[in-house]
ROMAR-466875 format. One record per residue (C-alpha): x, y, z; residue number from 1; residue in three letters. Coordinates in Angstrom, 2 decimals. Each point is the difference from the previous one (the first is absolute). Layout:
<sekols>
SEKOL         X         Y         Z   seq   type
SEKOL         X         Y         Z   NUM    ala
...
</sekols>
This chain:
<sekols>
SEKOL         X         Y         Z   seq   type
SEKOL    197.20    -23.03    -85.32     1    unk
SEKOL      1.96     -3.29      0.39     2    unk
SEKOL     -3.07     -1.45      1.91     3    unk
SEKOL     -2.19      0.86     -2.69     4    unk
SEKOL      1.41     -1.00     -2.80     5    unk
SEKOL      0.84     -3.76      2.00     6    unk
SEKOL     -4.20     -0.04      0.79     7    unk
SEKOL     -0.90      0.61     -2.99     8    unk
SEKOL      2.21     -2.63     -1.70     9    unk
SEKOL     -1.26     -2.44      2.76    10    unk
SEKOL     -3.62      0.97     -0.65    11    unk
SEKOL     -0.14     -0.16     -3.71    12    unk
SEKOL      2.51     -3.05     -0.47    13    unk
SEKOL     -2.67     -2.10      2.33    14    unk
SEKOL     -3.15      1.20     -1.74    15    unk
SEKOL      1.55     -0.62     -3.46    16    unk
SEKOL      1.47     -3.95      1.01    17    unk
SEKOL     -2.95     -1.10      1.89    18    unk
SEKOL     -2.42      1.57     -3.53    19    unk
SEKOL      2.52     -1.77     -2.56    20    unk
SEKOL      0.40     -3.22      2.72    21    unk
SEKOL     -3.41      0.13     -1.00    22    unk
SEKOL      0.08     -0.58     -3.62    23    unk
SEKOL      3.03     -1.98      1.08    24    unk
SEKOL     -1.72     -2.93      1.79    25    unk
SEKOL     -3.21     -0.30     -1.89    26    unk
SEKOL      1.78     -0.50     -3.08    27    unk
SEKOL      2.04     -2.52      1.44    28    unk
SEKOL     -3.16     -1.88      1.63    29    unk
SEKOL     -2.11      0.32     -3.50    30    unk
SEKOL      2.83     -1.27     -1.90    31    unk
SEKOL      1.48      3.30     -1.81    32    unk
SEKOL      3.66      0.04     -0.47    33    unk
SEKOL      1.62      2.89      1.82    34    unk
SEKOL      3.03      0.65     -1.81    35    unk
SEKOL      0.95      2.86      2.12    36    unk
SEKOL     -0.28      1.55      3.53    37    unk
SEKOL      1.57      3.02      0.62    38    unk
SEKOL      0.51      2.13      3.62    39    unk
SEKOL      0.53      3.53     -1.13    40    unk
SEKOL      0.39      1.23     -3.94    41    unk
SEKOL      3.05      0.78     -2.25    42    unk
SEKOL      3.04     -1.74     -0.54    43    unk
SEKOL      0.64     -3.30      1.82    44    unk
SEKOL      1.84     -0.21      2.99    45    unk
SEKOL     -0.17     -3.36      0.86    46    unk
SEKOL     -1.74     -3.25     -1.50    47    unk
SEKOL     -1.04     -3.35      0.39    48    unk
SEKOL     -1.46     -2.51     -1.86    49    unk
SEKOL     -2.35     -2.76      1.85    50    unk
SEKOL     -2.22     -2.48     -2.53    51    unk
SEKOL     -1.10      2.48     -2.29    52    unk
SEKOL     -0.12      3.51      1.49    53    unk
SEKOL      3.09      2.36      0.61    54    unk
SEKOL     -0.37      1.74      3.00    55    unk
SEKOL      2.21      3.57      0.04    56    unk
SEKOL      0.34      2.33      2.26    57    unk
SEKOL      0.69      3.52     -2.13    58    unk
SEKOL      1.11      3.25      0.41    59    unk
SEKOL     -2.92      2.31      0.58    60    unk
SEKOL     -1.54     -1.12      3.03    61    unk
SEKOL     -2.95      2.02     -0.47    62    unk
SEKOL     -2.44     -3.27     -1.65    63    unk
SEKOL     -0.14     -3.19     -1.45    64    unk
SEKOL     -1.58     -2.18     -2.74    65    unk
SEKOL     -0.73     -2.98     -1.00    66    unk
SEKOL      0.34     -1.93     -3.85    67    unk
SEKOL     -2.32     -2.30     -0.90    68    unk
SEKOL     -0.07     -2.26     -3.39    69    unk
SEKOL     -2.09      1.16     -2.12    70    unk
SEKOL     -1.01      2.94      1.43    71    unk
SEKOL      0.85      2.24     -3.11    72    unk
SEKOL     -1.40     -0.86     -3.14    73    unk
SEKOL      3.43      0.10     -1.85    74    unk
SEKOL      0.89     -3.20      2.86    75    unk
SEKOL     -2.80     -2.29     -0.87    76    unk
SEKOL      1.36     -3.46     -1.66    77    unk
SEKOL     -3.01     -1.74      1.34    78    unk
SEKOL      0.92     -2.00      2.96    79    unk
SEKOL     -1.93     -1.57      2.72    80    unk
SEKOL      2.07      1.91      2.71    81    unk
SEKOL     -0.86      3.54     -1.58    82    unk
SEKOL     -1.77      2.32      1.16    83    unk
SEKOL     -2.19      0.52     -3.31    84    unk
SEKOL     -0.85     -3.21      0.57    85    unk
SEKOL     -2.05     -0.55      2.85    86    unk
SEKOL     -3.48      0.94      0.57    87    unk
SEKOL     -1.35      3.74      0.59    88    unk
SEKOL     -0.57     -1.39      3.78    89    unk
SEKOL      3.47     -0.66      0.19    90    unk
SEKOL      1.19      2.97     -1.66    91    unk
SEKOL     -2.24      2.67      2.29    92    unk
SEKOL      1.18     -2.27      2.60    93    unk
SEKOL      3.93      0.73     -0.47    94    unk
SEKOL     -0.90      3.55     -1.13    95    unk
SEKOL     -2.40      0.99      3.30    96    unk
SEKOL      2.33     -1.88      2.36    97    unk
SEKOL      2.55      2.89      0.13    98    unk
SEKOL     -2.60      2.60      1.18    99    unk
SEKOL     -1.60     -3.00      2.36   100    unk
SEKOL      3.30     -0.61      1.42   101    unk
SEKOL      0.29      4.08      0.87   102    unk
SEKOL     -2.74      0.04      1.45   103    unk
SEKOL      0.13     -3.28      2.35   104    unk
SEKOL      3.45      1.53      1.33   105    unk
SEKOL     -1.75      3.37      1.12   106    unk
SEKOL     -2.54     -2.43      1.86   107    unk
SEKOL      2.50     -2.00      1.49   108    unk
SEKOL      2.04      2.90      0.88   109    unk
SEKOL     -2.87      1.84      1.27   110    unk
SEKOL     -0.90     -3.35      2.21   111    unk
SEKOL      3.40     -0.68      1.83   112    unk
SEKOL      0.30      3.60      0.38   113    unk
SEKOL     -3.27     -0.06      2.32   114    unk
SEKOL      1.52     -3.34      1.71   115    unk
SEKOL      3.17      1.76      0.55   116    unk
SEKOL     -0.96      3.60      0.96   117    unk
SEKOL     -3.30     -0.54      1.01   118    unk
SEKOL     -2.76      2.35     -0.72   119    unk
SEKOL      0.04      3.70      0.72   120    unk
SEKOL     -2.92      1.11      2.08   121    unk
SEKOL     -1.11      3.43      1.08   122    unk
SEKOL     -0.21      0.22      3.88   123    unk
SEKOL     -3.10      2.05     -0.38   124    unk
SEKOL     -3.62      0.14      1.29   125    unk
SEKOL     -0.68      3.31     -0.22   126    unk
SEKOL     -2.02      1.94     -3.17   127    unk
SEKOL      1.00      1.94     -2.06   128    unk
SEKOL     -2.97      0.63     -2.22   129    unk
SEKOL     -2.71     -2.06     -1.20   130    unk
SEKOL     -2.78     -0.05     -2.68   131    unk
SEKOL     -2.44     -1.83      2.99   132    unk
SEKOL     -2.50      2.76      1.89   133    unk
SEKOL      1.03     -2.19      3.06   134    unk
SEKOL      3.53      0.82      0.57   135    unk
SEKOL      1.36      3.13      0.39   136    unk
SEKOL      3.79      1.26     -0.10   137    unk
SEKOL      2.33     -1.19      2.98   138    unk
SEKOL     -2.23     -2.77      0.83   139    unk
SEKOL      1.66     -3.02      1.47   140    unk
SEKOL     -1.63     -3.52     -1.03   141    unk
SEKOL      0.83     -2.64      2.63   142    unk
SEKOL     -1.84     -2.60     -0.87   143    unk
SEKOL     -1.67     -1.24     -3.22   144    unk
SEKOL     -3.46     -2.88      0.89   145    unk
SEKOL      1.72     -0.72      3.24   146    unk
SEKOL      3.40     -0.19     -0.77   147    unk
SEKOL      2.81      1.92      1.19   148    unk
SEKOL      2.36      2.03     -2.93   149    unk
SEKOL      3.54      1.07      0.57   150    unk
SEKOL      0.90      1.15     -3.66   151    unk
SEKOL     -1.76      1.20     -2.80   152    unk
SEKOL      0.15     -2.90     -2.27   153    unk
SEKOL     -1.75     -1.37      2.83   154    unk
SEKOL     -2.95      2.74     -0.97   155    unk
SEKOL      0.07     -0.81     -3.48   156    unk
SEKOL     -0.39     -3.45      0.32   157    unk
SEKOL     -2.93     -0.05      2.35   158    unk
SEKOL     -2.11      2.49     -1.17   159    unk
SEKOL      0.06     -1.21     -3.95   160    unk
SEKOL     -0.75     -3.52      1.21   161    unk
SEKOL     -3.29      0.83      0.19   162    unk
SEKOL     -2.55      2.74     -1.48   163    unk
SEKOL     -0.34      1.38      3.39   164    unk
SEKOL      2.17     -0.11      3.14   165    unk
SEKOL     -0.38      0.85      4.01   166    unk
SEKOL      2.66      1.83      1.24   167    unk
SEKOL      0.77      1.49      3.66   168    unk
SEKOL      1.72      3.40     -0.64   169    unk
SEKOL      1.60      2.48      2.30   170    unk
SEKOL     -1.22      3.58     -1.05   171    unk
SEKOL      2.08      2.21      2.20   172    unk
SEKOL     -0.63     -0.93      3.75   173    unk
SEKOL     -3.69     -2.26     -0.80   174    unk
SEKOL      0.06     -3.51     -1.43   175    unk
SEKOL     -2.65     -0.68     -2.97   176    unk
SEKOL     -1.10     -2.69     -1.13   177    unk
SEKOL     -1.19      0.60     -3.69   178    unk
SEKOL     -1.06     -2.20     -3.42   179    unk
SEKOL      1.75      0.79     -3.15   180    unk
SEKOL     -1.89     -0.01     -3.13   181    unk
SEKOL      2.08     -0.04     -3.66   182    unk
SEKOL     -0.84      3.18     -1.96   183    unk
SEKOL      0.22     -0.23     -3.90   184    unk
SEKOL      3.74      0.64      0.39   185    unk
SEKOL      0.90     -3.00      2.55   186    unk
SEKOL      0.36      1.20      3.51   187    unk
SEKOL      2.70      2.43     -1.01   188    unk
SEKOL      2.37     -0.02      3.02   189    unk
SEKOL      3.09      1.70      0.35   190    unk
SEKOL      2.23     -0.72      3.13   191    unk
SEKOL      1.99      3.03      1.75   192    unk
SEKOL      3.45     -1.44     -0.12   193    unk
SEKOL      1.51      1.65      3.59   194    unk
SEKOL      3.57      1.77     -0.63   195    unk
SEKOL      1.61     -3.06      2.29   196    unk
SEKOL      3.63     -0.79     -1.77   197    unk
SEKOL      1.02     -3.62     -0.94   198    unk
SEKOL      3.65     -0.76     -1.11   199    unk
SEKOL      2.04      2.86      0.64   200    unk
SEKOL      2.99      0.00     -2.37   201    unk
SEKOL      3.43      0.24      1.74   202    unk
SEKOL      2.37      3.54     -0.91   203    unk
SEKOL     -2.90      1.55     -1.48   204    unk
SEKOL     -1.29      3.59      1.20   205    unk
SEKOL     -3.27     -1.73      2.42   206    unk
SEKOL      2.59     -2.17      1.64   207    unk
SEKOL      2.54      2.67      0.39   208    unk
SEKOL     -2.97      2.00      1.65   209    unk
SEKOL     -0.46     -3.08      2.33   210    unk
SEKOL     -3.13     -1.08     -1.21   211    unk
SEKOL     -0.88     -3.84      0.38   212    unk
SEKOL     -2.72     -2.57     -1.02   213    unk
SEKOL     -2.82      0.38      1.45   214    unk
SEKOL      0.04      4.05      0.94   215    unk
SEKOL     -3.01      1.62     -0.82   216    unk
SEKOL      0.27      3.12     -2.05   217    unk
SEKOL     -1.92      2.81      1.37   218    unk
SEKOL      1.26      3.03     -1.29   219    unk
SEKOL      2.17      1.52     -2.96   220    unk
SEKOL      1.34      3.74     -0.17   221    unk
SEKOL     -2.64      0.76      3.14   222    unk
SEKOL     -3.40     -1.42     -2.18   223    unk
SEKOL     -1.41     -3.14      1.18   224    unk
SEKOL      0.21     -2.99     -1.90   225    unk
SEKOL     -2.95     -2.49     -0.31   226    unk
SEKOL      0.72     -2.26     -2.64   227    unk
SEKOL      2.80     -1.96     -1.49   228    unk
SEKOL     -1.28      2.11     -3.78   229    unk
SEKOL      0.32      2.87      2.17   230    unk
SEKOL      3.66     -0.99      1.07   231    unk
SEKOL      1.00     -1.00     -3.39   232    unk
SEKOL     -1.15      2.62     -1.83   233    unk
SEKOL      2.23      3.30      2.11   234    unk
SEKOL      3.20     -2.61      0.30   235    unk
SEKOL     -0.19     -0.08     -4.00   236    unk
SEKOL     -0.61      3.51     -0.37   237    unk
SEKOL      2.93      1.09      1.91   238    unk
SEKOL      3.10     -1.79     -1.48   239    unk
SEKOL      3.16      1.85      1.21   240    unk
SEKOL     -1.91      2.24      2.72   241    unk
SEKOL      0.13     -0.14      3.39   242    unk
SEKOL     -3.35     -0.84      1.69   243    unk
SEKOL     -0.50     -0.63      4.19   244    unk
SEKOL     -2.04     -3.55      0.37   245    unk
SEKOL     -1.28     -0.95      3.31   246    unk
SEKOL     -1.01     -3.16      0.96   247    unk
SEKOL     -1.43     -2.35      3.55   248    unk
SEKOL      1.70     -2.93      1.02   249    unk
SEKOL     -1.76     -1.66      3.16   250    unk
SEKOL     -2.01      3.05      0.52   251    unk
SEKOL      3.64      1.99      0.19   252    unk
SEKOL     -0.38      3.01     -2.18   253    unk
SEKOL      3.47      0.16     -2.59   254    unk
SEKOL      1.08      2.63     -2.88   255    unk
SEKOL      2.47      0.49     -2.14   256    unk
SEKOL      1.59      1.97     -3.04   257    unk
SEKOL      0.65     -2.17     -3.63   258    unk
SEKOL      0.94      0.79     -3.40   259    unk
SEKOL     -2.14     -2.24     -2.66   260    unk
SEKOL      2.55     -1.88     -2.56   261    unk
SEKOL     -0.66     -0.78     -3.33   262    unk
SEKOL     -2.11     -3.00     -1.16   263    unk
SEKOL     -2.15     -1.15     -2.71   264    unk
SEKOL     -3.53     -1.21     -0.08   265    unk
SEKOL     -1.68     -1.07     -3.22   266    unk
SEKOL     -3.28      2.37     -1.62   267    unk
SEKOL     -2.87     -0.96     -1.93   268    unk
SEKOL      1.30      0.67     -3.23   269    unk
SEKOL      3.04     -2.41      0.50   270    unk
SEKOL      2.64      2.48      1.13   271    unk
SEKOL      2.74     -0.12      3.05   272    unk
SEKOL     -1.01      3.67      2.04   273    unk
SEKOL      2.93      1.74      2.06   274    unk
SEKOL     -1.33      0.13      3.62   275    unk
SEKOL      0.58      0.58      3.78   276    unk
SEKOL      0.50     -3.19      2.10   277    unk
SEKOL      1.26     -0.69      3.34   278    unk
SEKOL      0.76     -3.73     -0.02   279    unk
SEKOL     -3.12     -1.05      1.85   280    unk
SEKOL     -2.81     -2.89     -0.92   281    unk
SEKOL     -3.87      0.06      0.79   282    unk
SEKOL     -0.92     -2.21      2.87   283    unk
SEKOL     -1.23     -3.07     -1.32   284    unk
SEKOL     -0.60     -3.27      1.53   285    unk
SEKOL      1.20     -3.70     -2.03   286    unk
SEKOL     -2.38     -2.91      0.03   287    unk
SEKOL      1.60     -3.80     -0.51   288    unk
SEKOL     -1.23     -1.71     -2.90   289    unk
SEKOL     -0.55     -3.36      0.36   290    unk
SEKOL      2.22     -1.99     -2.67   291    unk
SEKOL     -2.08     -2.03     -2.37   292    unk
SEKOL     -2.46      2.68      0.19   293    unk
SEKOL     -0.08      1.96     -3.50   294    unk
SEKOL     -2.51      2.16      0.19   295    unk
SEKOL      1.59      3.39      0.21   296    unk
SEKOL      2.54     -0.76     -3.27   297    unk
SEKOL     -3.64     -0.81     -1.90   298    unk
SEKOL     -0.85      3.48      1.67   299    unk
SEKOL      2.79      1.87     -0.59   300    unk
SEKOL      0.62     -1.60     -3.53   301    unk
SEKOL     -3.49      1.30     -1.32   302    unk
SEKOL      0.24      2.70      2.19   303    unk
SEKOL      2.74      1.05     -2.46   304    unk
SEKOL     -1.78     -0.83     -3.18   305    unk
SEKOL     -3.05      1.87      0.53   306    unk
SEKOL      1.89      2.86      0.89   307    unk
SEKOL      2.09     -0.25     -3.33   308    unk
SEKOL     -3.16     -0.20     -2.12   309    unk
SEKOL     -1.69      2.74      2.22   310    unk
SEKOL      2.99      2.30     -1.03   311    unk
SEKOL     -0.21     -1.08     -3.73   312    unk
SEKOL     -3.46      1.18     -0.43   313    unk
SEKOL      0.90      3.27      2.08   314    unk
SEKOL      2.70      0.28     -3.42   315    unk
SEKOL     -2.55     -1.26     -2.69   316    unk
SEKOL     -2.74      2.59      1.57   317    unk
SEKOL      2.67      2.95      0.37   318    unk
SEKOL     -0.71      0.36      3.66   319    unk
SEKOL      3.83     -0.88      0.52   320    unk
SEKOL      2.82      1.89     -2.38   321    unk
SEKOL      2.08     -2.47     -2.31   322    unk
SEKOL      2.73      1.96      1.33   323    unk
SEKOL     -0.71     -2.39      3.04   324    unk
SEKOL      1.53     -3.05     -1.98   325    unk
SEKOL      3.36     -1.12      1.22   326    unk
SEKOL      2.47     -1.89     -1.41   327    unk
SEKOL      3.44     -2.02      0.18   328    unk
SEKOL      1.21      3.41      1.94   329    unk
SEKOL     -2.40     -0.17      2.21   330    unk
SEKOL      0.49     -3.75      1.12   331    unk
SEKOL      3.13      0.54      0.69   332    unk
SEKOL     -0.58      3.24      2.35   333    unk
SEKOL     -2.79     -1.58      1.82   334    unk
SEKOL      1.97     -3.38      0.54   335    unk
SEKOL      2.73      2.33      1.62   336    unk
SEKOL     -2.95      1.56      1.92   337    unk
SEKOL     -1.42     -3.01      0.91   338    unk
SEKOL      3.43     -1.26      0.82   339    unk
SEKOL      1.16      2.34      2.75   340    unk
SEKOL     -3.69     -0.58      1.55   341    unk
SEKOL      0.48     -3.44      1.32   342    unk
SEKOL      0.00     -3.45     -1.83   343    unk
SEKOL     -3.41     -0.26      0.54   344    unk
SEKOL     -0.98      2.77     -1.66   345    unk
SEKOL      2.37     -1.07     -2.94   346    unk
SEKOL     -0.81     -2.98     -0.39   347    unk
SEKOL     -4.36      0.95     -0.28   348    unk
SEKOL      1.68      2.77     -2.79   349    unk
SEKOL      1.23     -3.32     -1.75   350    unk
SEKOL     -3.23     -1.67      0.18   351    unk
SEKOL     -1.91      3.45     -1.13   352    unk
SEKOL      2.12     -0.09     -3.28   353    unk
SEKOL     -0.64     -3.66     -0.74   354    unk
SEKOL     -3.08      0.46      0.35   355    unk
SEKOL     -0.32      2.88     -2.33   356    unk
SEKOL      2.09     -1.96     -2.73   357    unk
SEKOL     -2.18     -2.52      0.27   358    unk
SEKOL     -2.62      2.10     -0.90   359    unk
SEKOL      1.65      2.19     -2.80   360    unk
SEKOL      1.56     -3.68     -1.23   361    unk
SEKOL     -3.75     -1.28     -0.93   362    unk
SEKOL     -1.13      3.16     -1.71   363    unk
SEKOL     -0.83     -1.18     -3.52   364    unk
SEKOL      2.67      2.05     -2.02   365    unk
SEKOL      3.14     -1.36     -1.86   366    unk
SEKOL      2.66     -0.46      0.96   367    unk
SEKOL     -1.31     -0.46      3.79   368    unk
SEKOL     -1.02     -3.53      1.24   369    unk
SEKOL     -3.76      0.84     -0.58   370    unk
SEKOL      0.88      0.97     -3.58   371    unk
SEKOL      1.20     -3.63     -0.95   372    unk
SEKOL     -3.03     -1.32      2.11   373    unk
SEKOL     -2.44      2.07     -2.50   374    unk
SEKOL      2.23     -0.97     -3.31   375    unk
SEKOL     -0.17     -3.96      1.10   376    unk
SEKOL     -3.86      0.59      0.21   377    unk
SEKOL     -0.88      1.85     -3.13   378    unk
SEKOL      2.17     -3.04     -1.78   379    unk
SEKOL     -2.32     -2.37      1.81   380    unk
SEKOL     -3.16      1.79     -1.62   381    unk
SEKOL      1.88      0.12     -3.21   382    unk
SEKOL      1.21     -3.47      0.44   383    unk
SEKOL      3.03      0.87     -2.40   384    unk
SEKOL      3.33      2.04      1.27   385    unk
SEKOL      0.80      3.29     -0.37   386    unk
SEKOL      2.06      0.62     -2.59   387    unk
SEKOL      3.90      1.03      1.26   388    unk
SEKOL     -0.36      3.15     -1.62   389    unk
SEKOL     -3.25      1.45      1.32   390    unk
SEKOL      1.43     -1.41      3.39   391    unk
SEKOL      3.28      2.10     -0.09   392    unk
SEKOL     -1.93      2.88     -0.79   393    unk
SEKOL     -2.12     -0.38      3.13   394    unk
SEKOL      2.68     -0.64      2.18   395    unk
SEKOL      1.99      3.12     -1.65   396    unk
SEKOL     -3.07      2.39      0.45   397    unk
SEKOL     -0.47     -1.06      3.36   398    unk
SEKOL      3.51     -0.01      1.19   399    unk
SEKOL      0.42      3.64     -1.31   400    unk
SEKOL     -3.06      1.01      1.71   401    unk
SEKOL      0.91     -1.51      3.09   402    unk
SEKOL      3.95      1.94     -0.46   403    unk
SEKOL     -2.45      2.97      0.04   404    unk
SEKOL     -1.75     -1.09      3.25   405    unk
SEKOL      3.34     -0.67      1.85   406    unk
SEKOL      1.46      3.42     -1.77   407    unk
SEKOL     -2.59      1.90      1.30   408    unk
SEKOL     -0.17     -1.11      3.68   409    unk
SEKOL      3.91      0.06      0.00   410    unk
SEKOL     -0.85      3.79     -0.98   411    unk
SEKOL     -2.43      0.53      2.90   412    unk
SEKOL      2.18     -2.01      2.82   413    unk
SEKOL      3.36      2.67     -1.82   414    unk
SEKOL     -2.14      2.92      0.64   415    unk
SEKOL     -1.09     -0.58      3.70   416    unk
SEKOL      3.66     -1.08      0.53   417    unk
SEKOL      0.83      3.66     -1.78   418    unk
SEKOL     -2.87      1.75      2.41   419    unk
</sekols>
């Protein structure tokens, strides 16, 4: 509990400085007086005051803002170093530059994480399935127009670099040599991802049993095991019984009798699920990034966003439930998650959320980012203010709309807590 209530303030504190840092340092570089900057919200805990901005650090840690002159109508005396001063390119500017900033940190983060950690490969060449007449299952592709693959990515990127590709495969003892034609669906190749551990975790039930890295799982309560989904899937079904695994290690035939603890993994609809787990990792190989080279943050960055927008029209066409929505609840559960997983797999939760507040930031709705993007326009086309009043009734409507949004999801993430 401790662990996930420190992530989470971690998490959220960076994603909400680096958004109003921002505002912060576009204002300041267009001219706008800040007259406040603020890490966390409530009463003031400490402050100091350098030219003309206090800077505070405040009770609630959970957030941040900014205060610019002449931001609220009720502020405006007409000076040059207000922000109802300057032009609508300087106000989107300030306005956009939170959600900009949110979303260069998940790019960044996403970028040193591949220099750091490398990438994750799948030590692979063998077929699952594929939509190509060509291949069939268990088929082992060796090499791809002359040149040797050791991991699936390896596949990937050599047969989608061209619309056809000649590969040498081994189909059971016979070596092939075969051209792969795209259907209407891409290639469509799956890889069979052997049951061959990675990281075992130390005092947990697969190390007790004496399993290691690199033992191949061949059997579990007497049924033989072909896949790592296979594994997987009768380890989670079994938390808290007993079940006999046996396993090679340098052709040496090994077994023993576990007990599957409880762990989480994450579903569809945005929920933590109770399951079995044994404390062992899927066999995966890490490639060096060369540093300078950015390529798999732009990846992994839009990666992200496509997925996010692929998942909002899933909501907008009903094929997903609302009741998938999370909120504040569930950033905090999933940071713990995330947490106890490594600090690489915190730190790419991090860069997930910035990137979807960067998103839900530049929807066009009041009081959100994109809401005072579309109220600075619609002046523009006016070319006359709005008036205060219909203003604060915008901003109220939309606030108490979004209370509903964030009531709501609190509701769904109390519920699967409850379940």
């Amino acid at each position: 509990m401790l662990l996930t209530i420190i992530s989470a303030i971690i998490a959220l504190s960076v994603l909400i400085i680096v958004h109003e840092f921002g505002h912060f340092i576009i204002a300041k570089r267009t001219g706008i007086r800040v007259d406040e900057f603020s890490l966390g919200l409530g009463p003031k805990i400490v402050g100091i005051k350098k030219g003309d901005t206090t800077y505070r650090l405040s009770l609630v840690p959970f957030g941040g803002y900014v205060k610019l002159a002449g931001m609220e109508p009720k502020e405006i005396k007409g000076e040059k170093n207000e922000f109802a001063s300057k032009s609508v390119r300087v106000k989107i500017g300030v306005v956009s530059a939170g959600p900009i900033f949110n979303l260069i940190l998940a790019f960044v983060i996403f970028t040193l994480s591949s220099f750091i950690f490398g990438i994750h490969e799948l030590p692979t060449r063998i077929v699952k399935s594929a939509k190509c007449p060509q291949l069939e299952p268990l088929d082992e592709i060796i090499s791809i127009n002359d040149i040797e693959v050791k991991t699936w990515n390896d596949i990937i990127k050599g047969i989608y670099e061209k619309d056809s590709a000649q590969c040498l495969i081994k189909r059971k003892e016979e070596k092939i040599n075969i051209t792969l034609h795209p259907t209407d669906e891409g290639f469509g190749l799956e890889p069979l991802i052997l049951p061959i551990t990675g990281k075992v975790k130390r005092g947990r039930p697969a190390w007790k049993a004496g399993i290691r890295e690199n033992d191949l799982i061949t059997k579990i309560n007497n049924k033989e095991i072909q896949s790592w989904t296979n594994l997987t899937s009768i380890i989670q079904k079994n938390l808290g019984k007993e079940v006999s695994i046996g396993w090679l290690r340098d052709g040496n035939y090994m077994s023993a009798k576990v007990i599957p603890e409880k762990g989480q993994i994450p579903t569809e609809d945005n929920k933590l699920k109770d399951v079995g787990m044994i404390g062992i990792q899927m066999k995966t190989v890490r490639k060096p990034i060369e540093i300078g080279t950015f390529k798999e943050g732009f990846l992994r960055t839009t990666g992200t966003i496509v997925l996010t927008f692929s998942f909002l029209k899933k909501l907008i066409t009903r094929e997903v439930s609302s009741k998938a929505l999370g909120g504040p609840l569930s950033i905090v559960r999933f940071a713990g998650w995330s947490a106890r997983r490594g600090i690489e797999i915190f730190i790419s939760f991090v860069a997930f959320i910035s990137i979807q507040l960067f998103i839900l930031n530049l929807i066009p709705f009041p009081p959100l980012d994109g809401g005072q993007i579309l109220l600075i326009i619609i002046e523009k086309i006016r070319k006359k203010p709005i008036s205060e009043k219909t203003i604060n009734l915008i901003q109220n409507i939309g606030f108490a709309c979004l209370m509903l949004l964030i009531l709501y999801v609190t509701m769904n993430d109390i519920l699967r807590i409850i379940k």
